[in-house]
C-alpha positions as CSV (number, residue, x, y, z in Angstrom):
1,X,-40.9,-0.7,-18.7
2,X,-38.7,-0.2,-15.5
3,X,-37.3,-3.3,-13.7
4,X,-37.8,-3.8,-9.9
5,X,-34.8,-3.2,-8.2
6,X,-33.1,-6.1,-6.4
7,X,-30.4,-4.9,-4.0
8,X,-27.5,-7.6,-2.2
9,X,-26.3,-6.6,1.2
10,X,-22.8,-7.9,2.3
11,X,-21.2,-7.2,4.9
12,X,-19.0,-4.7,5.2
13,X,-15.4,-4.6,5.8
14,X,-12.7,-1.6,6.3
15,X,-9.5,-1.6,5.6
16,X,-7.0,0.8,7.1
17,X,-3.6,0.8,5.5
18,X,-1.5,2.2,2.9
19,X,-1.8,2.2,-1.0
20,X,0.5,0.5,-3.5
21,X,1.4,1.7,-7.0
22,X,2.2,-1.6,-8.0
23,X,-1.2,-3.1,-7.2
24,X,-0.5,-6.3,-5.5
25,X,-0.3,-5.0,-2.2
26,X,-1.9,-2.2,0.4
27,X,-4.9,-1.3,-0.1
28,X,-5.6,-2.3,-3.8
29,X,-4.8,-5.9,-2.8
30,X,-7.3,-5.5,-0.1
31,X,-10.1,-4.3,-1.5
32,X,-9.8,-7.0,-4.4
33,X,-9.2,-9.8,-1.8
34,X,-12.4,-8.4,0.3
35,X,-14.5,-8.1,-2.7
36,X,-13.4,-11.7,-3.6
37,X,-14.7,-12.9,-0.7
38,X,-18.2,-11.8,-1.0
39,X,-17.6,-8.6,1.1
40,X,-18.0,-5.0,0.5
41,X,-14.6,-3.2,0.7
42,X,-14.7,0.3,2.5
43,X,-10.8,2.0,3.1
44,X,-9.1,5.0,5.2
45,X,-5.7,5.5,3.3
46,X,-2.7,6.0,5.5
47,X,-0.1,6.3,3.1
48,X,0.6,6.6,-0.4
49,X,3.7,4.9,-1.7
50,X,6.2,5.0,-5.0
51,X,6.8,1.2,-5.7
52,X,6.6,-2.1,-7.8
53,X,7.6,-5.2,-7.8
54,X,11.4,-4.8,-7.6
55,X,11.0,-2.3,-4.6
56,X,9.7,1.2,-2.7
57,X,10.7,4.5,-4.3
58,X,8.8,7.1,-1.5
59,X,6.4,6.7,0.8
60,X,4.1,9.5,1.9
61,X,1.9,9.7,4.8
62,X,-1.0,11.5,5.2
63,X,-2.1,13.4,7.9
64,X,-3.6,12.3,11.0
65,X,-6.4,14.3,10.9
66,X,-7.2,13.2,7.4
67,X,-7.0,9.3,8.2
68,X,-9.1,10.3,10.6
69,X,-11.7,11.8,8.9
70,X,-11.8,8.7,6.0
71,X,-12.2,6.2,9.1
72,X,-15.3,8.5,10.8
73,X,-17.0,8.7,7.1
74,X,-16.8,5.0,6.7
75,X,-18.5,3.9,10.3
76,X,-20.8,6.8,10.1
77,X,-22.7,5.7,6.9
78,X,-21.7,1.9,6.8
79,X,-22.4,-1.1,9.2
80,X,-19.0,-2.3,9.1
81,X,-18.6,-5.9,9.9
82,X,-15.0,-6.4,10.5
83,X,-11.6,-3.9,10.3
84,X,-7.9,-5.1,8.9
85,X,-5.2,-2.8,9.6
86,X,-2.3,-2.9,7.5
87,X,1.0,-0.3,7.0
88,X,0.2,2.4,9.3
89,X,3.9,3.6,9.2
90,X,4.4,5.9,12.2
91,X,3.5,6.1,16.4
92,X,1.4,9.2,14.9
93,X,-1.0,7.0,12.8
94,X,-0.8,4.1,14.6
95,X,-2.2,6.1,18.0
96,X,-4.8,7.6,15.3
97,X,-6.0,3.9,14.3
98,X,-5.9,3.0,18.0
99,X,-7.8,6.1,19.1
100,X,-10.4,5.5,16.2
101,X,-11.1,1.5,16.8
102,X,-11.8,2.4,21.2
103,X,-15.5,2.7,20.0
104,X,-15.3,-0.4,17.9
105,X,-16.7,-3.7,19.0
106,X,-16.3,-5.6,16.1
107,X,-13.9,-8.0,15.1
108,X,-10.2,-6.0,14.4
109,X,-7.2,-7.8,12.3
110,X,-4.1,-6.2,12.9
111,X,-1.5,-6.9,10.3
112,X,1.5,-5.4,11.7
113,X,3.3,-4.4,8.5
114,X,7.3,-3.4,9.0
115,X,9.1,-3.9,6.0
116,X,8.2,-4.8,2.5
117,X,8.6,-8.6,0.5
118,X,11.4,-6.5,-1.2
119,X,13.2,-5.7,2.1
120,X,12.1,-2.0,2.2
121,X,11.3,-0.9,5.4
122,X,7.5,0.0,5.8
123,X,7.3,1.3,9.8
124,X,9.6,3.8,11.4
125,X,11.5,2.0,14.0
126,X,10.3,4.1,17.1
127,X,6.9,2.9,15.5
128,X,7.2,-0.8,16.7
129,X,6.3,0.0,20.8
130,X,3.0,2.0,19.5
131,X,1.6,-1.4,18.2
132,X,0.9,-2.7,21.6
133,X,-2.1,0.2,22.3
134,X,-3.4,-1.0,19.1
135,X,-3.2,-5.3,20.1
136,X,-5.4,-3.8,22.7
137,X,-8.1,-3.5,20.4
138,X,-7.2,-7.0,18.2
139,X,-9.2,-9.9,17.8
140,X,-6.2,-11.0,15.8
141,X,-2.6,-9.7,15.0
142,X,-0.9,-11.9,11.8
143,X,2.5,-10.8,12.2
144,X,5.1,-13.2,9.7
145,X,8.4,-14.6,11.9
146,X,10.6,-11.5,11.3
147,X,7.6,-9.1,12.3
148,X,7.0,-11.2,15.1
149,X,10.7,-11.2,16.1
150,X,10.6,-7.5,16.5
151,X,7.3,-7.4,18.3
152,X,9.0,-10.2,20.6
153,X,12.5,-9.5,21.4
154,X,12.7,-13.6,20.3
155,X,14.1,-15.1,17.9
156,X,11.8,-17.0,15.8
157,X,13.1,-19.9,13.1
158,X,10.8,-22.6,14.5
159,X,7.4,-23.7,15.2
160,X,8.1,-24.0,18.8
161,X,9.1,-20.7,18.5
162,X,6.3,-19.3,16.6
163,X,3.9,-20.5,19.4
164,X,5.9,-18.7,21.6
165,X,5.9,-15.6,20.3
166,X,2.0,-16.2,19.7
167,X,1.8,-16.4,23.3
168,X,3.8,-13.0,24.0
169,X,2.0,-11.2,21.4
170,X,-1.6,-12.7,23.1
171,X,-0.2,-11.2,26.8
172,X,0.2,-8.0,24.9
173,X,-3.2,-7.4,24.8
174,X,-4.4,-9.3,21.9
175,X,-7.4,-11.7,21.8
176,X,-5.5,-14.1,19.1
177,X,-2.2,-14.2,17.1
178,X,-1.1,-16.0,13.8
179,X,2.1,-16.2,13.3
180,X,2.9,-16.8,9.8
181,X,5.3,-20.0,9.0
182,X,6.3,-18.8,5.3
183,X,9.8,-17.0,6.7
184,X,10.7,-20.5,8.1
185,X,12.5,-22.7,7.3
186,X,11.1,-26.1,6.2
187,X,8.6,-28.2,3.3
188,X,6.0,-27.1,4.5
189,X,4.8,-23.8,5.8
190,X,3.3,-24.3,9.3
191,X,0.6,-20.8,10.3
192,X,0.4,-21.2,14.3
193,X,-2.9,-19.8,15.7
194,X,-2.6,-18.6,20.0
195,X,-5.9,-17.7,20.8
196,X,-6.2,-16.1,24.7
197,X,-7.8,-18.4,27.5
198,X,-10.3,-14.9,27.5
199,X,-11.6,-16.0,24.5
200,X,-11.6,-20.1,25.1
201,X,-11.3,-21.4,28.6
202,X,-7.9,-22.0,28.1
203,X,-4.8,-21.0,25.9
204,X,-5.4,-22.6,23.0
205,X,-3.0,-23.2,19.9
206,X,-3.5,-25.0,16.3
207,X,-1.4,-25.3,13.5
208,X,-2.6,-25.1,10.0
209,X,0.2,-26.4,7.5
210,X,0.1,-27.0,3.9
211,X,3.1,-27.5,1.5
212,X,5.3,-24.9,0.3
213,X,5.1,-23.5,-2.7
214,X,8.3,-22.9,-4.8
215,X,8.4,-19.1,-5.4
216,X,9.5,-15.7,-4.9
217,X,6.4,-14.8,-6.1
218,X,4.8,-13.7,-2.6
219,X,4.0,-9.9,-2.5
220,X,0.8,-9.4,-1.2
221,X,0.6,-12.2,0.7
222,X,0.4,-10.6,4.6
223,X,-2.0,-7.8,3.6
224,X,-3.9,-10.3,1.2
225,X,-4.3,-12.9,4.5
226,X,-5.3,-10.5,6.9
227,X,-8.0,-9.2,4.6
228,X,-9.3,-12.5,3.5
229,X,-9.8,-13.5,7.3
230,X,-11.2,-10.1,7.9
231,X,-13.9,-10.6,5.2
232,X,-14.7,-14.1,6.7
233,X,-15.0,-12.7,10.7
234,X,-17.5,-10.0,8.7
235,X,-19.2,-12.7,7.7
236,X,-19.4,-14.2,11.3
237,X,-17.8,-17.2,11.0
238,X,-15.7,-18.1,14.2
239,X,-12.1,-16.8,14.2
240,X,-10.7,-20.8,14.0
241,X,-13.0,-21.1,10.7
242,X,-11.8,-17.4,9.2
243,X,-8.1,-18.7,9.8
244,X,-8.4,-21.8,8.6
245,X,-10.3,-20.8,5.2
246,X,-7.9,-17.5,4.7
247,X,-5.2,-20.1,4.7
248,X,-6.2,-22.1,2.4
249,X,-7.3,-19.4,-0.3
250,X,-3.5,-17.8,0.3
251,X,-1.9,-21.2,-0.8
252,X,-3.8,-21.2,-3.6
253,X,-3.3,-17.2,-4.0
254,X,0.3,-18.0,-4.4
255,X,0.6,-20.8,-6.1
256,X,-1.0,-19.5,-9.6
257,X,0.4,-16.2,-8.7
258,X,0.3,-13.0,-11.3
259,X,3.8,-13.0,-13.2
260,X,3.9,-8.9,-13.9
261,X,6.6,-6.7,-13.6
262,X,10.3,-7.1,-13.7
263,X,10.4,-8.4,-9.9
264,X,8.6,-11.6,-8.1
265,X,5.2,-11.3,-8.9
266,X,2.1,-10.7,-6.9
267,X,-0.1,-13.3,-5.4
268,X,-3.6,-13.5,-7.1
269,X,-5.8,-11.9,-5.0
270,X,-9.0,-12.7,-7.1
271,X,-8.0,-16.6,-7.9
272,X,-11.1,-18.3,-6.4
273,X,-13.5,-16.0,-8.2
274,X,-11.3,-16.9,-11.7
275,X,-11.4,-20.5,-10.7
276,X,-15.2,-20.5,-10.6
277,X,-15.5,-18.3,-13.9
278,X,-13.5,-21.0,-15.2
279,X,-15.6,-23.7,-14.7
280,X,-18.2,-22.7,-17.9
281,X,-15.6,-22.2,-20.5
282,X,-14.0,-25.5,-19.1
283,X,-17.0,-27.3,-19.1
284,X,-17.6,-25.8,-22.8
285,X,-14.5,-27.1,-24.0
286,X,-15.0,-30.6,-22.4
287,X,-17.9,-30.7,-24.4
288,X,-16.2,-29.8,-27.6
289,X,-13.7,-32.6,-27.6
290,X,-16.9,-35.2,-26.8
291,X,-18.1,-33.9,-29.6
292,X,-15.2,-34.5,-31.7
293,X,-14.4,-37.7,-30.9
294,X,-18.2,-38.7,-31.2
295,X,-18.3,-37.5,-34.8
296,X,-15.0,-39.3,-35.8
297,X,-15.9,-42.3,-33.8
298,X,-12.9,-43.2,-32.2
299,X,-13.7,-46.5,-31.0
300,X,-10.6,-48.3,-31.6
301,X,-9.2,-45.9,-28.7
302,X,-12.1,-47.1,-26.2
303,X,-11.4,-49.2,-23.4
304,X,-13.7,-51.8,-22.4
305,X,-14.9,-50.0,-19.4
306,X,-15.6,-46.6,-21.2
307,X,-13.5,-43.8,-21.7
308,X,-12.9,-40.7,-19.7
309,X,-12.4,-37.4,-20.6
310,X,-11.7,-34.4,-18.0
311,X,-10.4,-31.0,-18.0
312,X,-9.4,-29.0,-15.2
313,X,-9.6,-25.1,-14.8
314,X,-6.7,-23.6,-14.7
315,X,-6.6,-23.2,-10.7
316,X,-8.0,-26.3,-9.9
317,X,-6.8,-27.8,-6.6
318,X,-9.5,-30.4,-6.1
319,X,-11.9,-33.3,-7.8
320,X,-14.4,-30.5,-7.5
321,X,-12.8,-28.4,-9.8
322,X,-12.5,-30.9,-12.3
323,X,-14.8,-31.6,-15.2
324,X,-15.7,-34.6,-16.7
325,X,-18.3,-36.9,-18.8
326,X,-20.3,-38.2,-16.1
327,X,-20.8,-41.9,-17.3
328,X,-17.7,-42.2,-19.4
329,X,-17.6,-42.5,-23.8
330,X,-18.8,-46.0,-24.5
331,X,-19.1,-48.5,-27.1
332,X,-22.8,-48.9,-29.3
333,X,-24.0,-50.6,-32.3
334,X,-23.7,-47.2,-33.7
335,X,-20.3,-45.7,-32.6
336,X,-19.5,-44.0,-29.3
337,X,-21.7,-42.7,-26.9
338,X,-21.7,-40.8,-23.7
339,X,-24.3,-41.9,-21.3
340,X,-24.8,-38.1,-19.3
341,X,-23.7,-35.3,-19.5
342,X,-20.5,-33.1,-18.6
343,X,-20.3,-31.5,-15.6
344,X,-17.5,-30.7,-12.6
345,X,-16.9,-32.9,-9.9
346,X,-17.2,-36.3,-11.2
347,X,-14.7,-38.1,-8.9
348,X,-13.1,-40.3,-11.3
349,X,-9.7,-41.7,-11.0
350,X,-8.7,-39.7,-13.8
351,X,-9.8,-36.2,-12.3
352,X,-7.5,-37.3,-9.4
353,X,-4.2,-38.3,-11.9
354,X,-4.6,-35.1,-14.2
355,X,-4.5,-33.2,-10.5
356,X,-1.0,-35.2,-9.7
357,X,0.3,-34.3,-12.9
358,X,-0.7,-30.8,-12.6
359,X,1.6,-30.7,-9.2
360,X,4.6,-31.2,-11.8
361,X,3.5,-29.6,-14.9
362,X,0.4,-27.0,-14.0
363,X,0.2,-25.9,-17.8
364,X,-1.5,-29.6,-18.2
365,X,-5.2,-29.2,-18.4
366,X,-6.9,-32.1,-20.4
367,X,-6.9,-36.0,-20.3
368,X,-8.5,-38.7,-21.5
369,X,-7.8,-42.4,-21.0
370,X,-7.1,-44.8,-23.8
371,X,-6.9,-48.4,-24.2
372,X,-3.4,-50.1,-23.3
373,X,-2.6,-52.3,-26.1
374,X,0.9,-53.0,-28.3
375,X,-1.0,-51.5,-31.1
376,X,-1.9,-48.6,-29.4
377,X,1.5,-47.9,-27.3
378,X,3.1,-47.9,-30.8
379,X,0.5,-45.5,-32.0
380,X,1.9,-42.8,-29.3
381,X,5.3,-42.9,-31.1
382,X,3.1,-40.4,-33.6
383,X,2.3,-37.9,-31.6
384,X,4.2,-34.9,-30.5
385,X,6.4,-35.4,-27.4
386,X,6.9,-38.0,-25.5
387,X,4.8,-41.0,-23.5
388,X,6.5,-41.7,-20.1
389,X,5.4,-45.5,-18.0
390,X,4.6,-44.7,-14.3
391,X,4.3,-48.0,-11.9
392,X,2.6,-48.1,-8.6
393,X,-0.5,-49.8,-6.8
394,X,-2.5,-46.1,-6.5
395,X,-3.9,-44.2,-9.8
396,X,-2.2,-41.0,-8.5
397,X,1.2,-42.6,-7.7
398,X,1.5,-43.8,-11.0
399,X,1.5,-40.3,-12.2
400,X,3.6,-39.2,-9.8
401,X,6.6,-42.0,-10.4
402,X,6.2,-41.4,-14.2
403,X,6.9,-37.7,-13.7
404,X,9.1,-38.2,-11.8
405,X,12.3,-37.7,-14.3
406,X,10.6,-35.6,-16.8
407,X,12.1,-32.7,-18.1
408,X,9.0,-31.7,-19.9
409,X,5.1,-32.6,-20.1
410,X,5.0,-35.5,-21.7
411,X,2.2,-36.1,-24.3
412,X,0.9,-39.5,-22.8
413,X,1.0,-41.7,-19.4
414,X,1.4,-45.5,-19.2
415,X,-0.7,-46.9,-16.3
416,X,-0.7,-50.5,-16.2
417,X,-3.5,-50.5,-14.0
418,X,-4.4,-52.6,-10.8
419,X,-6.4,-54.3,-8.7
420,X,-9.4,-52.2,-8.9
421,X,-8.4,-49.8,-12.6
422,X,-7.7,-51.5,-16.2
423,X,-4.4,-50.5,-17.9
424,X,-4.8,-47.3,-19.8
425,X,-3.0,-44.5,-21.6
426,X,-3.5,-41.4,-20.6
427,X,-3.2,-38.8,-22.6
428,X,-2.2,-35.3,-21.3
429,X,-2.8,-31.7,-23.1
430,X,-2.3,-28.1,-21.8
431,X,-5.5,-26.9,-24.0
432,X,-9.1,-28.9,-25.2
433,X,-7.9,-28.5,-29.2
434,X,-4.4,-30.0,-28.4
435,X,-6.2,-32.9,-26.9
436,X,-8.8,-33.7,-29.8
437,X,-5.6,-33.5,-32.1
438,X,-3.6,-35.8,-30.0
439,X,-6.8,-38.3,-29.7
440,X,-7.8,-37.8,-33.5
441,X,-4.5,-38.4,-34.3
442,X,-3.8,-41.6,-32.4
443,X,-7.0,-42.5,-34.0
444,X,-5.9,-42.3,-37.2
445,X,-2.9,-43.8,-36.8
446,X,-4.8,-46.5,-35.3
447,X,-6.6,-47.2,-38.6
448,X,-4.0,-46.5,-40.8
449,X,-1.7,-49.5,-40.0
């Protein structure tokens, strides 16, 4: 028997730029961050380069003519929804791409790629005027501060300054520009949007800042942006939503970053898709340690109020991405009991204090909260590392001050609870079996005195 077919239909999005060896950039990091997106990747190859993650060996362009002829393939067969530019390395191919995007009228991002994360220079310098036939044809151009610099003639170590530059890049011809915040300077990185009064009835500028994230760890990033923005615009959201969500996904992208190769690693292009895969095997293991601590009946670790159990995927940024037992392990005639079931989301205080102590230890996955007693605090002297006392009136700030001075995960948390929470210990795990372990063996210690 023969199944009926059943087709999807995403938009389509083309990237023009240039191919890396080493996979986290170019094209390759395009097509996985447009796929990741819900999008269907199309390309036109400019160049091919030699490199890795320490630096670029060659570059080789390929004819004009032949980028060309990839570019008319793509918009002859597919309805493409939005274009990203990337390295287009010489006036030759950049007056190609410009030629080929005049019959355009979708939404173009222009990622004006000069020189490398490693410091390898990716555009001939006689290249750089060429660019402004091209912001002609931009909805948006997301040049980082030393990219912007040479577009500008300014010097740009501020967000004052980015906005300025914005402005200049916008009087080029451009609808829009973002100018990226992660070459300055400061805690946080600060992305500045100039859209043109053409496009809104007046100039209009917003700032979208998050915290910086300590690393090195950043190639990609530009080309991984642009595309993620690009795959949103083909998916018609407004160019203030695209920004704003392509933002968000890149501090994520580079915080759980891919460590390969001998030099900083790559930013993970495909982390939101992982993070959702996640969730299952998460949720799975959740369940296991219920399970667990069901069948050995652990009530002596039970606090009045029930006990929690979560566990995080290992991208998780939000409550949302958190699992738990929705309804808390409680106390029956006949040993513990969970009232529902597991699933992500839950909103408990405890989803919110594993997150805080992921910020200082991201290896920590799994928590559950214990009763805070003497007997019990001398219990954690069993178990294998170390329980560190946090103090503060908020759940999460009492993760954060115990952390504080660690050197290492610790294996349990002292909250002496609140107004609104009971005391509790908390205790932490980077995997589902050390937790049961940890739990079972507190247990047992418990009942052995």
């Amino acid at each position: 028997m023969t199944r009926t077919h059943a087709p999807v239909s995403p938009p389509v999005t083309l990237t023009i730029a240039g191919s890396d060896s080493g996979g986290g950039a170019g094209i390759q990091a395009d097509l996985k961050t447009i796929e990741a997106h819900d999008a269907f990747g199309t390309s036109a190859i400019t160049a091919t380069t030699a490199q890795n993650t320490t630096g670029v060996a060659d570059i080789n362009v390929l004819p004009t003519d032949h980028i060309a002829a990839q570019y008319d393939a793509v918009v002859d067969d597919f309805a493409v929804g939005a274009i990203k530019t990337g390295m287009l390395a010489t006036t030759a191919v950049i007056e190609t791409v410009t030629d080929c995007l005049a019959e355009f009228d979708g939404p173009v991002v222009v990622d004006p790629v000069m020189v490398a994360a490693t410091g390898d220079r990716l555009l001939s310098e006689d290249a750089e005027a060429a660019y402004e036939g091209l912001f002609d044809h931009a909805t948006l151009v997301t040049p980082n501060a030393d990219e912007a610099e040479l577009l500008t003639d300014r010097t740009v170590d501020s967000v004052d300054a980015a906005e300025a530059a914005g402005r200049d890049i916008v009087k080029l011809g451009a609808d829009a520009a973002l100018v990226k915040g992660g070459h300055i300077d400061g805690e946080s990185v600060v992305d500045t949007l100039v859209i043109d009064e053409s496009v809104t009835d007046a100039t209009h500028t917003e700032g979208f800042s998050h915290p910086r994230v300590d690393t090195d760890a950043t190639h990609g990033s530009g080309c991984t942006l642009s595309s993620a923005i690009a795959a949103r615009l083909a998916h018609e959201e407004t160019l203030t939503e695209a920004v704003a969500g392509g933002v968000a996904f890149m501090e994520r992208a580079v915080r759980y970053g891919v460590d390969v190769g001998e030099g900083p690693g790559s930013v993970h292009h495909l982390v939101e898709m992982r993070e959702r895969a996640d969730r299952e095997a998460t949720t799975a293991a959740v369940e296991r340690i219920v399970a667990r601590l069901v069948e050995t009946n652990v009530e002596p670790l039970v606090p009045a109020g029930g006990m929690n159990i979560v566990g995080a995927t290992r991208y998780a940024e939000s409550a949302a991405e958190v699992v738990g037992v929705d309804g808390r392990l409680s106390q029956t005639r006949t040993g513990i009991r969970h009232n529902a079931g597991v699933r992500s989301g839950v909103g408990s205080d405890l989803a919110h204090q594993l997150l805080a102590a992921r910020e200082a230890f991201p290896t920590l996955r799994f928590a559950a909260t214990c009763r805070l007693d003497d007997a019990v605090e001398q219990a954690l002297d069993t178990l294998d590392g170390v329980a560190v006392r946090g103090s503060a009136a908020s759940a999460t700030d009492v993760v954060a001050t115990a952390l504080d001075d660690a050197d290492a995960a610790p294996t349990a948390i002292i909250d002496a609870g609140g107004a609104d929470r009971q005391p509790a210990v908390i205790v932490v795990a980077p995997t589902a079996a050390t937790l049961r372990k940890r739990l079972v063996g507190l247990h047992e210690a418990l009942i052995t005195e």
